[in-house]
C-alpha positions in Angstrom: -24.2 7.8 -4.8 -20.8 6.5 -3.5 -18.2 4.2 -5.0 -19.4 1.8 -2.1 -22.6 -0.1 -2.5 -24.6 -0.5 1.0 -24.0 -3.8 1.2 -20.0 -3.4 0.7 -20.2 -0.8 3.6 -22.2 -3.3 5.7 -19.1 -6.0 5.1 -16.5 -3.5 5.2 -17.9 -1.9 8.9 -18.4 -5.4 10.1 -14.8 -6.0 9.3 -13.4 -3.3 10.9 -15.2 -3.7 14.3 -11.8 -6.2 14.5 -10.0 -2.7 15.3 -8.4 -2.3 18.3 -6.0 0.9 17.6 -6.5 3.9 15.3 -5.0 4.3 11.9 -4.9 7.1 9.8 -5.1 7.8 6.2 -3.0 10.6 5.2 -3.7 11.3 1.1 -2.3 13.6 -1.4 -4.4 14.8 -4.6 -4.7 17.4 -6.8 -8.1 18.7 -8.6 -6.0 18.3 -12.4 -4.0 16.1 -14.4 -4.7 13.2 -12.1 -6.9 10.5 -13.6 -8.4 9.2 -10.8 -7.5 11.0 -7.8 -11.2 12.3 -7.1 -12.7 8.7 -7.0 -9.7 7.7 -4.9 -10.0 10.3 -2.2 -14.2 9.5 -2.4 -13.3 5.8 -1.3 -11.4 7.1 1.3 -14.0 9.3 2.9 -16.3 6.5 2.3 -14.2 3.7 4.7 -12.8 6.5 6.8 -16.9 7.2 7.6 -17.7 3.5 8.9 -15.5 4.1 11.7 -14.1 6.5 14.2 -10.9 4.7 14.4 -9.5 5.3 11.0 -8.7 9.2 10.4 -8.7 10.9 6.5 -5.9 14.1 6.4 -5.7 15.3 2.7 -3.0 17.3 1.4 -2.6 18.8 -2.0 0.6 17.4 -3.8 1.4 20.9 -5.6 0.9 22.8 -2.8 1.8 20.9 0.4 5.6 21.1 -0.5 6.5 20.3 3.1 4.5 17.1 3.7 4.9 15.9 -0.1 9.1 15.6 1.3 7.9 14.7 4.4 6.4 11.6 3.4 8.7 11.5 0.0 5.5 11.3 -2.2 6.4 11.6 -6.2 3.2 10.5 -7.5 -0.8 10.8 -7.4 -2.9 9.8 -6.2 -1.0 8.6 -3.4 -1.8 6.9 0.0 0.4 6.8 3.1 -1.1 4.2 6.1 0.3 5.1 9.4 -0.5 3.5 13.0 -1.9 5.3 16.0 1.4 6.7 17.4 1.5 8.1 13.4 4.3 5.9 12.5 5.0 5.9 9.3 6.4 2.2 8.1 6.6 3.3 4.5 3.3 1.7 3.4 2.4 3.6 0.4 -1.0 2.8 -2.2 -0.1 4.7 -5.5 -3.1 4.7 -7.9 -6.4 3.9 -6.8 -7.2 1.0 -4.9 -10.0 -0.7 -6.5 -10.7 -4.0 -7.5 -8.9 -6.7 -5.6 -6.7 -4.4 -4.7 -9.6 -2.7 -1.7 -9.3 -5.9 -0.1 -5.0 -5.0 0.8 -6.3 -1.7 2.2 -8.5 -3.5 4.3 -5.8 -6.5 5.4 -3.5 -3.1 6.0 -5.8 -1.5 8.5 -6.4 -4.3 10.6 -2.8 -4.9 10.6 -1.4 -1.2 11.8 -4.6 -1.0 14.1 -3.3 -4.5 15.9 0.6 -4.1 15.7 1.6 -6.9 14.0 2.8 -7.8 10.8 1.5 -11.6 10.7 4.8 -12.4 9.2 6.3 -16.0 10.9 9.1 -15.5 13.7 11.8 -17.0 10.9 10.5 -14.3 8.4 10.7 -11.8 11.4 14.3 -13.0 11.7 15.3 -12.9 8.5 13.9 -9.3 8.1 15.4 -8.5 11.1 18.8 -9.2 10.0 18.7 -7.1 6.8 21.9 -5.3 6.0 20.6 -3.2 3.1 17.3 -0.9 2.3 15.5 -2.8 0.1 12.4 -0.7 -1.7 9.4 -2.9 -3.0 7.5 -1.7 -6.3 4.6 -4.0 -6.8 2.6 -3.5 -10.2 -0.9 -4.4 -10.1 -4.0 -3.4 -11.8 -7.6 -3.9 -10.0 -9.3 -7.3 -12.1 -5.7 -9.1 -10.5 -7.1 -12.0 -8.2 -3.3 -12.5 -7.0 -1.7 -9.1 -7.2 -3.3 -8.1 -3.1 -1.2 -11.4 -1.9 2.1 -9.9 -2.7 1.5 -6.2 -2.0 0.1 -7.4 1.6 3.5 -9.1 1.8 5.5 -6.2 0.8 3.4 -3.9 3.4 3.9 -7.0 5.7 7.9 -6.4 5.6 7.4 -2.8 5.5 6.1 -2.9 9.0 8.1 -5.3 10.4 11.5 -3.5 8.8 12.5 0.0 8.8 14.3 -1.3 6.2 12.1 -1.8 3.9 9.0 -0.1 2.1 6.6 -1.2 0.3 4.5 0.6 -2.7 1.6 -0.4 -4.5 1.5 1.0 -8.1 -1.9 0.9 -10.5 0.5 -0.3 -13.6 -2.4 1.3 -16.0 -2.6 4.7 -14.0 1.2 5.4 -14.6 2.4 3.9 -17.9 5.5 5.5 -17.6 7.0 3.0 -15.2 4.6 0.2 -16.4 7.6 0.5 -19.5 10.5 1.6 -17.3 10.4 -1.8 -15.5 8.7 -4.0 -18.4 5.5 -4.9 -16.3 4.5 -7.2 -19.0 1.8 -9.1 -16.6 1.3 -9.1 -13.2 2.0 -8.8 -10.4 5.3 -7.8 -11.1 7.5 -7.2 -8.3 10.0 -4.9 -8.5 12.9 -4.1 -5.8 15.8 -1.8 -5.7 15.3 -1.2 -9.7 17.3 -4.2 -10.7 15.7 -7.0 -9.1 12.2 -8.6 -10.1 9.9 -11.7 -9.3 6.6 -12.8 -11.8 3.8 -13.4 -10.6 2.6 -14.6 -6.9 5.4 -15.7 -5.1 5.9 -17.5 -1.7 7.2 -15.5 1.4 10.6 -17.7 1.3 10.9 -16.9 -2.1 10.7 -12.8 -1.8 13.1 -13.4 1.4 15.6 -15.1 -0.9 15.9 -12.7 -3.3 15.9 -9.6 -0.8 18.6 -11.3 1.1 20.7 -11.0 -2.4 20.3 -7.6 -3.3 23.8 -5.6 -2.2 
């Protein structure tokens, strides 16, 4: 019995047939001290098998030293979403993606597998302009009906900017920085440590505050 119910399969293989280029999945785990990294890396298989355009390469995060600092992973279980030529835009999933949140993987996939980010020409022109790496840390937990919206947008300017990347975090599966950055509710967007937006924001907003962070 998988985490997918035939019928989610059926939808989820009817929306990839929108696929035109391959995407891979490249995921690290470990068989202890991770809470949910078994039922993560079972969802995985589980899309990765509707299609032969999406490919699954697992690593082990205590033992694949070189690919953990390849791909600057400090966390389980983690996901990394590259595009066919195996760019990686610094899209990461950290926690599992359940929930609401299976719908950004999703929005993701078709997204690397078309080459485009979605994003409007003047958000493509303000991203374009950025000075100054800005690093997105968007807390969300999977019963959150608007927490996908804003990490689509932060994976949105991930692709579109080599400046910036984009991580989803499960706030629940790593308390730790669920305190660190006072994720009281959320989302809760977090960039470059010091600066934070509540809540679902609009794309001019998130663009106004990036363009203030030194």
């Amino acid at each position: 019995m998988g985490l997918l119910r035939d019928s989610d399969k059926e939808a989820v293989k009817e929306r990839l047939e929108g696929m035109t280029g391959k995407v891979k999945f490249v995921y690290f785990t470990q068989e202890f001290e991770c809470q949910f990294c078994r039922e993560t890396g079972e969802l995985l298989q589980e899309v990765a098998d509707l299609t032969d355009k999406i490919d699954l390469e697992v690593f082990n995060f205590a033992n694949d030293e070189e690919e953990v600092k390849k791909y600057n992973i400090d966390k389980i279980p983690a996901l990394v979403m590259l595009d066919e030529s195996e760019k990686d835009y610094g899209i990461r999933f950290y926690g599992i993606p359940s929930g609401y949140e299976f719908v950004t993987v999703l929005e993701d996939i078709l997204m690397l597998s078309a080459g485009d980010s979605g994003l409007s020409e003047e958000a493509k022109e303000v991203l374009a302009k950025l000075q100054q790496d800005v690093h997105f840390q968007v807390f969300v937990t999977p019963t959150c009906p608007y927490c996908p919206n804003m990490v689509k947008l932060a994976h949105q300017m991930a692709f579109e900017s080599e400046k910036v990347r984009g991580d989803m975090i499960e706030a629940s599966e790593f308390p730790h920085l669920s305190m660190k950055y006072q994720v009281q509710g959320v989302p809760r967007t977090v960039m470059n440590e010091e600066h934070s937006l509540e809540g679902m924001v609009p794309v001019d907003m998130v663009l106004e505050e990036i363009q203030k962070i030194g």
